[in-house]
TORGULO-293526 format. One record per residue (C-alpha): x, y, z; residue number from 1; residue in three letters. Coordinates in nm, 2 decimals, decimal comma, always signed. Example, Ala and Ser with C-alpha at 12.3 -4.5 7.8 and 13.67 -1.06 7.14 Angstrom:
BEGIN
@X->+1,23	Y->-0,45	Z->+0,78	nr->1	rest->ALA .
@X->+1,37	Y->-0,11	Z->+0,71	nr->2	rest->SER .
end
This chain:
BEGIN
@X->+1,25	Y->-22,34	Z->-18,32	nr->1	rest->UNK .
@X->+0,85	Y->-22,41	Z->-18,38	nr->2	rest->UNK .
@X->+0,62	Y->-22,51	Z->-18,08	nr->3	rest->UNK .
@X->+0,63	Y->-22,89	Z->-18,20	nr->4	rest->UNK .
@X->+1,06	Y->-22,85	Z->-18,20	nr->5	rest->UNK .
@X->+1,05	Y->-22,69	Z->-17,86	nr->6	rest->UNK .
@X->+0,81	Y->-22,97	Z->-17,74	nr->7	rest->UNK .
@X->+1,05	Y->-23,25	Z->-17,86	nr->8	rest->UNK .
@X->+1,32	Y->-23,04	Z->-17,69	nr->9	rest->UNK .
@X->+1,17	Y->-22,99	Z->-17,37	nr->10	rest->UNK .
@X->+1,12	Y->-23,35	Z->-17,34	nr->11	rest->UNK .
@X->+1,42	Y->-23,46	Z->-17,45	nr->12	rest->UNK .
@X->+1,61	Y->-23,23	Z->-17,16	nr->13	rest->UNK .
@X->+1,35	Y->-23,34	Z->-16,89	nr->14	rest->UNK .
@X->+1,20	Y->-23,69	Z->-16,79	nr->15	rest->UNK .
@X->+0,86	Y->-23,56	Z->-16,81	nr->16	rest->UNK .
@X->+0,54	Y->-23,73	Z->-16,69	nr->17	rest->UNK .
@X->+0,29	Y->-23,52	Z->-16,83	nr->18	rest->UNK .
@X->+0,31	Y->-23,33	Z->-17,14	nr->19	rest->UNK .
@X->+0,36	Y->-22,93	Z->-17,18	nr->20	rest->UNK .
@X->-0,03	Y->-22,76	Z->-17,14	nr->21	rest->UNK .
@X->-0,12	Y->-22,48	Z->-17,42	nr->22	rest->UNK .
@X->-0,39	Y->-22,21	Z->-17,28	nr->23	rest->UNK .
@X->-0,55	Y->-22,02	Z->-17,55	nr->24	rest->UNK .
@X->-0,83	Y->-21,73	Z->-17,46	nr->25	rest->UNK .
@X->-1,08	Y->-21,62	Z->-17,68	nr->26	rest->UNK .
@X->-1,33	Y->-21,30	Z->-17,64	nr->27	rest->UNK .
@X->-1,54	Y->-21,33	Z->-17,93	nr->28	rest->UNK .
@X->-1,77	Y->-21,68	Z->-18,00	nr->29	rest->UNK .
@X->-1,67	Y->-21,63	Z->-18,41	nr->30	rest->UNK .
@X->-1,31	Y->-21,68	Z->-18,32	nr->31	rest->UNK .
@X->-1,38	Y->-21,98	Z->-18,05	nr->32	rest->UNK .
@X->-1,61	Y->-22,11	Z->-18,29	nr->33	rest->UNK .
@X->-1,37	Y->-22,10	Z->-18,61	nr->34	rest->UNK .
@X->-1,09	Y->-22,28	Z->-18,41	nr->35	rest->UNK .
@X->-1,07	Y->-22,65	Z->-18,49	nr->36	rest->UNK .
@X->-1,12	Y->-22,88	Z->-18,23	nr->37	rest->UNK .
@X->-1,45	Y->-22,98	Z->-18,08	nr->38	rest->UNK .
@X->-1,60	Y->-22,79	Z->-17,74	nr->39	rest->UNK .
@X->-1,60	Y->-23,05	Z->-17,47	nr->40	rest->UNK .
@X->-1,97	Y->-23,15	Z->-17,41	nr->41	rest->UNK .
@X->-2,02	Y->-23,16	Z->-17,05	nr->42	rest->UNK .
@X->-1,88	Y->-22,98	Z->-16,74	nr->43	rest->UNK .
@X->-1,56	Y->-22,96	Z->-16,64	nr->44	rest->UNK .
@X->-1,35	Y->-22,81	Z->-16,37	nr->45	rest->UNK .
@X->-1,05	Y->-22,60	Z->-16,54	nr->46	rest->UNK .
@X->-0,76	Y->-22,74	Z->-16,38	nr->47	rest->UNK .
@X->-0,91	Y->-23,07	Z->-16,45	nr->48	rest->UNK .
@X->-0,88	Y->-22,99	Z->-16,85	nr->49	rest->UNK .
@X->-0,52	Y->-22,92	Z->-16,77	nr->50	rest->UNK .
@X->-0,50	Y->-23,23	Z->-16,60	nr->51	rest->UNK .
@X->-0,64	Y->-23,42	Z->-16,89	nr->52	rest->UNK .
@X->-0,44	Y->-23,20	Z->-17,14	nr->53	rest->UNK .
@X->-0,15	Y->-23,30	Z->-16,94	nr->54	rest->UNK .
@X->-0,27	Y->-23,67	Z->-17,05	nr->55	rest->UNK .
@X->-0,29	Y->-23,59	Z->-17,43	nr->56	rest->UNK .
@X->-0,66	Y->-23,43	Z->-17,43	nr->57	rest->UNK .
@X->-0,74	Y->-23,13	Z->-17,60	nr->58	rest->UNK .
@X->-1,09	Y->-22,93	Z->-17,56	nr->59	rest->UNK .
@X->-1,23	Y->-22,60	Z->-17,62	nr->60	rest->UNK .
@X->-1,41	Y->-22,52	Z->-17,29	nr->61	rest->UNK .
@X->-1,71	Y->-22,18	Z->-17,26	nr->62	rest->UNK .
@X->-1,92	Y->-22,06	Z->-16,97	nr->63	rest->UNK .
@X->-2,12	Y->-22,34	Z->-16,96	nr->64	rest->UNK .
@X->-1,85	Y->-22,57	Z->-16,93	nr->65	rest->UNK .
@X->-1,72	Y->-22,44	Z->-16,62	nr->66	rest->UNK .
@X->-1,73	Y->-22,71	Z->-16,31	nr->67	rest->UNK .
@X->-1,58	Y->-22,52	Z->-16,07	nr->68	rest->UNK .
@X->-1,72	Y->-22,14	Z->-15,94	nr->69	rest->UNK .
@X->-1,35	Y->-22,02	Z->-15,84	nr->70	rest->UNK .
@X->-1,21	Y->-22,12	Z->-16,16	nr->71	rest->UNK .
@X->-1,50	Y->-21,94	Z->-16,41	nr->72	rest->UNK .
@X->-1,45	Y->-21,64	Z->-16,20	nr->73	rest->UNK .
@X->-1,07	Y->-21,68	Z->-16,25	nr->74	rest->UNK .
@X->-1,12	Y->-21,65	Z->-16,63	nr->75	rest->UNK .
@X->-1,39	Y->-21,37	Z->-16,62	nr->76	rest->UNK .
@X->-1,64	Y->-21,63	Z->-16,73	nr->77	rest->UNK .
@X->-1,81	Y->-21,45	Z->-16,43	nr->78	rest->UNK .
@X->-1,80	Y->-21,21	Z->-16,21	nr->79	rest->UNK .
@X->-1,62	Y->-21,25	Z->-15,84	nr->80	rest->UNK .
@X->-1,90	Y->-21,28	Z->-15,60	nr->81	rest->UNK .
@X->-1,92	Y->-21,03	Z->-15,32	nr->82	rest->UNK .
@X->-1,83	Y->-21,23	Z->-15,07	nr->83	rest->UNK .
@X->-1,49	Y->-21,39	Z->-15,19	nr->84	rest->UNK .
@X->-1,42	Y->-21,06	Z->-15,30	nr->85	rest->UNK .
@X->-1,53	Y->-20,87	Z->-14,99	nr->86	rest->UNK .
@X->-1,31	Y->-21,16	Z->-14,79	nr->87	rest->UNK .
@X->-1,60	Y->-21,28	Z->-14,59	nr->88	rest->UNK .
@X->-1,63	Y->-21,59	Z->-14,77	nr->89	rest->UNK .
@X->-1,33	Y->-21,74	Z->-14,69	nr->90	rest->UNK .
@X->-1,30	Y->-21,60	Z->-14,35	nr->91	rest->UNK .
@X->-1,60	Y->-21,79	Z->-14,29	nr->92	rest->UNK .
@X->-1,45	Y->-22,12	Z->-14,36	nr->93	rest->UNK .
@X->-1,16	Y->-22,09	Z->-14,15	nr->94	rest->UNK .
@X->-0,89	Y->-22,01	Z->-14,42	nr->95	rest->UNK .
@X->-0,82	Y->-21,68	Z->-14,27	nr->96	rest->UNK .
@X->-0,76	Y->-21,52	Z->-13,95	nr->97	rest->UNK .
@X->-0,99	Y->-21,21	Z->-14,06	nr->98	rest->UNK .
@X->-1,16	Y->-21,09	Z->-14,29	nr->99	rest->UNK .
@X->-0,86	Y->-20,85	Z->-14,41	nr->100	rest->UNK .
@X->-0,65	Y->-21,12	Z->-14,48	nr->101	rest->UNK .
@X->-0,91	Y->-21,30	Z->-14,68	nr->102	rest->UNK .
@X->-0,96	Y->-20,95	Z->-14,87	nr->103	rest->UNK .
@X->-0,64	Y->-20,91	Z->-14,94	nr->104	rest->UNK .
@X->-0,57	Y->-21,25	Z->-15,08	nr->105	rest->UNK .
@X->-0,82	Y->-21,21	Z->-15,34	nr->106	rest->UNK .
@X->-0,69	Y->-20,84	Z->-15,42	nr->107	rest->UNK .
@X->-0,34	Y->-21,01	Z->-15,49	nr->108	rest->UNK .
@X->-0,48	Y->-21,23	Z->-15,71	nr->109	rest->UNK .
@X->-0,44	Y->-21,19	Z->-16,06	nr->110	rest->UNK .
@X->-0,78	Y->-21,29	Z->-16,24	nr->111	rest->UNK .
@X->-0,92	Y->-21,19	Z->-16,59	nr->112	rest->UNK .
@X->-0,96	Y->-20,83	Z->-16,65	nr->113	rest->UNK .
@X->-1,17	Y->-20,88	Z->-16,95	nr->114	rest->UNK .
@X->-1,48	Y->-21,13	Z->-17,03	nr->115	rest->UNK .
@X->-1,37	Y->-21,47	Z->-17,15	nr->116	rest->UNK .
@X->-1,58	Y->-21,64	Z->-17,39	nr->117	rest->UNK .
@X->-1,38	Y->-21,96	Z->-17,38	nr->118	rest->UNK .
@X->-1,08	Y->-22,09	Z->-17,40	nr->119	rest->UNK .
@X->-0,86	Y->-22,39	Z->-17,58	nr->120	rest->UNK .
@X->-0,67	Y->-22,64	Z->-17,34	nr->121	rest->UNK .
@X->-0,45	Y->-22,90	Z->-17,52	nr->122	rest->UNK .
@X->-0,10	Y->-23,02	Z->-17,56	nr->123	rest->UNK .
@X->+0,09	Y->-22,75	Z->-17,61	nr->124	rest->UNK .
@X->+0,24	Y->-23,01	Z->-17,93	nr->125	rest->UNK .
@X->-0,14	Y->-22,97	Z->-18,07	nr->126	rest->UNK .
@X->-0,12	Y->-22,58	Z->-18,14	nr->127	rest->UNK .
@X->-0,10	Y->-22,49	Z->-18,50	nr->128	rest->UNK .
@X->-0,10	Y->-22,07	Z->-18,34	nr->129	rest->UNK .
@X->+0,08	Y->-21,98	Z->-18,05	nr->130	rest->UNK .
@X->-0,08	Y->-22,00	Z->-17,71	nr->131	rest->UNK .
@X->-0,14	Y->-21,72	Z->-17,45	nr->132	rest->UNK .
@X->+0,03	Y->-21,95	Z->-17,14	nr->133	rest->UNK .
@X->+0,20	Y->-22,26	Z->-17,12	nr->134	rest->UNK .
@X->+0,11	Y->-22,48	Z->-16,82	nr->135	rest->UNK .
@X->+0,39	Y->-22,78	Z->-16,71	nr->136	rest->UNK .
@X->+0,27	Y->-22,95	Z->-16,40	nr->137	rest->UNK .
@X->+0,53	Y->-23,22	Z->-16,25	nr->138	rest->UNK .
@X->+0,81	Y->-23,33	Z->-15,99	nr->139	rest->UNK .
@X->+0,96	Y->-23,02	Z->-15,81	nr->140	rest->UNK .
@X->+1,33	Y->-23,15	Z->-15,97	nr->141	rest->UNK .
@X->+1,18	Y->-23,08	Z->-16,32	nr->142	rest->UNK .
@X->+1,04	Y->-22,74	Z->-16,21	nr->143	rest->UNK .
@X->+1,37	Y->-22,61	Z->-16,06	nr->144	rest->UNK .
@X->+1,50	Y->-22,74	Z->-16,35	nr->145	rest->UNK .
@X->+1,23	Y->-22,50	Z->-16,60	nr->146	rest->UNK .
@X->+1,33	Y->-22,20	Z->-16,34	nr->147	rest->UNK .
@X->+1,74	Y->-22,28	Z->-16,38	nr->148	rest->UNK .
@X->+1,63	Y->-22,25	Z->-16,78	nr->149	rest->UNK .
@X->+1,46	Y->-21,90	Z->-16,68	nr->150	rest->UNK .
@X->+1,72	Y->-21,77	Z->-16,45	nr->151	rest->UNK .
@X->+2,03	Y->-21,86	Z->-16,76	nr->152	rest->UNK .
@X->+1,86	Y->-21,52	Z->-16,98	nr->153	rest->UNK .
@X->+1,65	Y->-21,34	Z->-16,68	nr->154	rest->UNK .
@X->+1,84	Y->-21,35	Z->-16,34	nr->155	rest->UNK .
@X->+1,68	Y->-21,42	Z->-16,00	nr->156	rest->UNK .
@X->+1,29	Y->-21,50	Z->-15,98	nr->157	rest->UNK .
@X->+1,18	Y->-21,19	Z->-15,74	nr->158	rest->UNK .
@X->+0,80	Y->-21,22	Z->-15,85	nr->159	rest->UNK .
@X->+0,71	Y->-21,59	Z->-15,75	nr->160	rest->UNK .
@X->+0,36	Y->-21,58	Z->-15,61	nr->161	rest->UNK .
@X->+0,10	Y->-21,82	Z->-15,44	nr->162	rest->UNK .
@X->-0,08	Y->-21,90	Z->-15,12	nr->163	rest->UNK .
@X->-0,17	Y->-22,26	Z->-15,16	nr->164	rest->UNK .
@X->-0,55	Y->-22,17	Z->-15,35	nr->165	rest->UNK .
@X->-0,69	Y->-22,12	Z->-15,68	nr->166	rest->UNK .
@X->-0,40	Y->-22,31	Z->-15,83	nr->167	rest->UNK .
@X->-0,40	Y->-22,38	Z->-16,17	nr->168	rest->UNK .
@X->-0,66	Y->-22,11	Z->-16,26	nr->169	rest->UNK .
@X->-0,47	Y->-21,83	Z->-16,11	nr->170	rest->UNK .
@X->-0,13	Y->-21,94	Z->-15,98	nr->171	rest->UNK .
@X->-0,06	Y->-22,10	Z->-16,36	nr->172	rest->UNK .
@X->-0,29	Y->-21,94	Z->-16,60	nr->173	rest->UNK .
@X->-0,42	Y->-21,61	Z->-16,55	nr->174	rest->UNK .
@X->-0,14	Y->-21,44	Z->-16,32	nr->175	rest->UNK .
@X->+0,13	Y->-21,56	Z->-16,62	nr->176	rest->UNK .
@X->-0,13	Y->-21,39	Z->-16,83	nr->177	rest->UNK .
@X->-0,14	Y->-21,07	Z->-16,67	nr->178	rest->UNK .
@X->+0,25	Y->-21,00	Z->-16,58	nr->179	rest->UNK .
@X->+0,40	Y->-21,17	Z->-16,90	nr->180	rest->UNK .
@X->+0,59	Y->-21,36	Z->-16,60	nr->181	rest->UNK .
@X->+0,65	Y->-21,68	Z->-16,50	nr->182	rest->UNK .
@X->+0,47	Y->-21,79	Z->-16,20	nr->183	rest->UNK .
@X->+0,53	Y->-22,16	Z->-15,99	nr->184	rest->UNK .
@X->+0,22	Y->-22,30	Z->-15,73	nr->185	rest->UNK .
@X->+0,19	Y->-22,59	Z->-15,52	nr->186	rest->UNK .
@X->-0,14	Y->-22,68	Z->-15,59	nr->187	rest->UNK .
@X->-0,42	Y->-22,68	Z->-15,40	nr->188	rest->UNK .
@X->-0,66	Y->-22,89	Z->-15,16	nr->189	rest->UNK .
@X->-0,92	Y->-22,79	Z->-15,44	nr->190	rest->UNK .
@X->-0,68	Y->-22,94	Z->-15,76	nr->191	rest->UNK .
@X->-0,58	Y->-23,18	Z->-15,60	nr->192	rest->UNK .
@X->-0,89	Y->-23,36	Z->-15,54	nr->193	rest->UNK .
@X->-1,09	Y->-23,28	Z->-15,87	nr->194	rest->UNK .
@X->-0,74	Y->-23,31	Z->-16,10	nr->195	rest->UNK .
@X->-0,61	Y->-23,63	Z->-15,91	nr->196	rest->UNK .
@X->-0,22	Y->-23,51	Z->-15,91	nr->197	rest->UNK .
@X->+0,03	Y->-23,66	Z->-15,79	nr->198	rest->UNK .
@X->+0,11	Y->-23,55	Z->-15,43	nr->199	rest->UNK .
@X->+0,46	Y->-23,48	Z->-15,49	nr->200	rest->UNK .
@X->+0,39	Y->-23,28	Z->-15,81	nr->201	rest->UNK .
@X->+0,40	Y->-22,90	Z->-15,83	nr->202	rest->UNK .
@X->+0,36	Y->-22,63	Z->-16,10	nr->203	rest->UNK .
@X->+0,51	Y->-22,38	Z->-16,32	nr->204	rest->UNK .
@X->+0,31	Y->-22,10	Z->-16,56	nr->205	rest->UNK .
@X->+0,49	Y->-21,96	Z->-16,87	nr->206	rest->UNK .
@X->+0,36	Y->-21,67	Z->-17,09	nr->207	rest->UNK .
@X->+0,45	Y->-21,88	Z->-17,40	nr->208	rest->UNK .
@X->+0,62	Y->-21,50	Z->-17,49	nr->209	rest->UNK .
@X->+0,92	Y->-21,64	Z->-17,27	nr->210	rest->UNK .
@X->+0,82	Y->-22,03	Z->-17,37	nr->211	rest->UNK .
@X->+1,13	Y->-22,07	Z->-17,64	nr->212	rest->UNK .
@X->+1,37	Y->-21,84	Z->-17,43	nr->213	rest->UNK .
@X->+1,30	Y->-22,10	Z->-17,08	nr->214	rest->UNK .
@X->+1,33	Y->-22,39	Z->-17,33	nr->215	rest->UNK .
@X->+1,66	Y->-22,28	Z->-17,48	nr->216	rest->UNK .
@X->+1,78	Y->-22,19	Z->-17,12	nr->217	rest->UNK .
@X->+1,70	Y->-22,54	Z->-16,98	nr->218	rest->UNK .
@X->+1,88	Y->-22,66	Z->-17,32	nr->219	rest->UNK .
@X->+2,24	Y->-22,44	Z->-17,19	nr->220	rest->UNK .
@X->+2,19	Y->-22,51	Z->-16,81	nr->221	rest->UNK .
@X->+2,22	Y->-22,92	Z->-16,84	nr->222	rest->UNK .
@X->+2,61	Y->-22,90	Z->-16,86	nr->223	rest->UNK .
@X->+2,61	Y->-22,76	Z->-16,52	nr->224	rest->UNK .
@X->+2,34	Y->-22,85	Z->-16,38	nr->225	rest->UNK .
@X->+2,26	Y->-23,24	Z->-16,42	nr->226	rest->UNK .
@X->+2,44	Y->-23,53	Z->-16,30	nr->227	rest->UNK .
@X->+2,62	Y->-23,80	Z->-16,53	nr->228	rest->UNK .
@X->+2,30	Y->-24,02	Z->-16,50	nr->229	rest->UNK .
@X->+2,06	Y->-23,77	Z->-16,62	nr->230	rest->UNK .
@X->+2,27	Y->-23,65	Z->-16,88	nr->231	rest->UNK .
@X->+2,31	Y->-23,99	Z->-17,03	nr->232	rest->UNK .
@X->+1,91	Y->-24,04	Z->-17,01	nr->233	rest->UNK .
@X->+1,88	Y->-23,71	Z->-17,17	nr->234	rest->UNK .
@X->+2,15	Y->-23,84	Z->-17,46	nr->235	rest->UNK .
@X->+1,93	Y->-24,11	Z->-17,52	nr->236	rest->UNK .
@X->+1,59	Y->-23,92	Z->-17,53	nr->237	rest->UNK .
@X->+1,81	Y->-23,66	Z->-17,77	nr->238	rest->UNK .
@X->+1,93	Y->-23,96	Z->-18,00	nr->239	rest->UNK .
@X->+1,57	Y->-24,14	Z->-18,02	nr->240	rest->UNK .
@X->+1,43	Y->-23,78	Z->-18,17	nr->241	rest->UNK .
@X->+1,70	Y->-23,76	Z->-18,43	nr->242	rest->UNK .
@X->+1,83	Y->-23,47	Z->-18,20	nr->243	rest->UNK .
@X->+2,23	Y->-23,37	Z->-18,18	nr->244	rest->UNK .
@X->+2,32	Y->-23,49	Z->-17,87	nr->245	rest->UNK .
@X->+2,67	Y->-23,39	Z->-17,93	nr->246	rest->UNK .
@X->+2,71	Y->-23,10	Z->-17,68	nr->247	rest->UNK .
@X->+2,63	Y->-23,30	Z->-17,38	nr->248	rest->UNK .
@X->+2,93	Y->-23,33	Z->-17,16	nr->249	rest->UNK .
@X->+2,97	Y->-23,59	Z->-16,88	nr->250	rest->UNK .
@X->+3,17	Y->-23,53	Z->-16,55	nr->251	rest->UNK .
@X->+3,10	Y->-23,18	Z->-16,56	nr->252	rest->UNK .
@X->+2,91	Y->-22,98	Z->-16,35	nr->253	rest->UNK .
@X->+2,87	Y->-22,61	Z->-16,18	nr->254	rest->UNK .
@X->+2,99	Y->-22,74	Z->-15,85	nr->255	rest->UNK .
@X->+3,33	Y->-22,92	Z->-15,92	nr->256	rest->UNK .
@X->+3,53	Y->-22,91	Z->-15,68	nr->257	rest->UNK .
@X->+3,35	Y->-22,73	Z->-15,38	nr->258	rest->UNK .
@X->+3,23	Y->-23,04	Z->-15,18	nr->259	rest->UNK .
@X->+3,64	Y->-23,18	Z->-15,03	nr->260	rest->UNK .
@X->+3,73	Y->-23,33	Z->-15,33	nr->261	rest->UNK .
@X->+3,38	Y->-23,40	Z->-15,50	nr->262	rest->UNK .
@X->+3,24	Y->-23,61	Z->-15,20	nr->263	rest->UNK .
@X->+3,00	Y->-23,53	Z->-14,87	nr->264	rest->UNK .
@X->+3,00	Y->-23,75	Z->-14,61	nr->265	rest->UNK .
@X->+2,65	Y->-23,79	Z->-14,44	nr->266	rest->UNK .
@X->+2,72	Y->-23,98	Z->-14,19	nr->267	rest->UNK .
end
């Protein structure tokens, strides 16, 4: 499996609205410089590349890109200032109780450790190299689906971490980066405005080290896990890539038999 298989594949197992995100750092201006596609040419907020990479848009993004202070800081475009790290900055706009509370949120958080000097956000279907993170946002059915594909190799998720902030740059991108785990958020009040989601959506990070492995276990979990209607969706999405669709198996599923013959009643 190559990153453009494993794209066709994710997509043919989920009914995705937005496409698979790519993250790629770079610490040195020769090798951001000497990778081929053009540096966006105006500000933008990071999530909001995501958002529009999400949409087919790929961009090389540096220091003087960045739209949004919490996000550059994130990436170790800059430093943290002292009062977000000391916690008196968000105390002060009432998203804390205390101070502590504030300072320990931004202690949890896993930013940067060392300087960025940009970074390459794009289709994760664009990249010729592999990425450092894969970002999927979308509907919280296709993310529990992505952390069924996880949990088929690695077991229960014990490390899921967010607090409703710094979403996409944190949450999605640079704590996936740090613990070479996968990480889910529910975006932000922040995102949500300057990235337009969709209410309902949510998110997952990937260290694209575990991107194949979560792709492949998505791939074994449909027999169990998805319903006759999805699985015939998913056998037409297989069949218009040219993909074998021959291990799909309708009226099967994890759960047969537990619910009095098949059936709830909800009334």
């Amino acid at each position: 499996m190559d990153i453009k298989q494993s794209v066709q594949m994710i997509e043919s197992y989920l009914d995705l609205d937005r496409k698979p995100v790519g993250v790629l750092f770079f610490k040195d201006k020769e090798s951001f410089d000497n990778f081929p596609v053009e540096q966006r040419d105006r500000k933008v907020t990071y999530c909001n590349s995501v958002q529009l990479a999400s949409k087919g848009t790929s961009m090389k993004l540096t220091k003087e890109n960045q739209g949004c202070p919490n996000g550059a800081f994130a990436l170790n475009f800059t430093d943290v200032p002292p009062p977000i790290e000391s916690g008196v900055g968000r105390h002060k706009k009432g998203i804390y109780a205390d101070v502590e509370t504030s300072k320990k949120i931004n202690e949890d958080m896993k930013f940067m450790e060392d300087r960025t000097y940009g970074v390459a956000v794009m289709p994760l279907e664009m990249f010729e190299v592999e990425p450092d993170v894969v970002v999927q946002v979308g509907s919280s059915y296709n993310i529990m689906r992505i952390i069924q594909g996880h949990g088929y190799f690695n077991g229960y998720t014990n490390n899921l971490r967010t607090v409703g902030l710094q979403a996409v740059c944190q949450d999605l991108t640079t704590y996936p980066y740090n613990t070479g785990d996968i990480n889910i958020s529910l975006l932000c009040p922040g995102t949500r405005l300057v990235a337009d989601w969709v209410p309902n959506e949510i998110g997952i990070g990937i260290p694209f080290a575990k991107w194949y492995e979560v792709v492949e276990g998505v791939k074994q979990t449909t027999n169990a896990f998805e319903r006759n209607k999805n699985k015939e969706a998913i056998i037409k999405r297989l069949e218009e890539r040219g993909l074998d669709a021959s291990e799909i198996k309708l009226n099967e599923n994890y759960d047969d038999g537990s619910y009095s013959g098949g059936k709830i009643d909800v009334e």
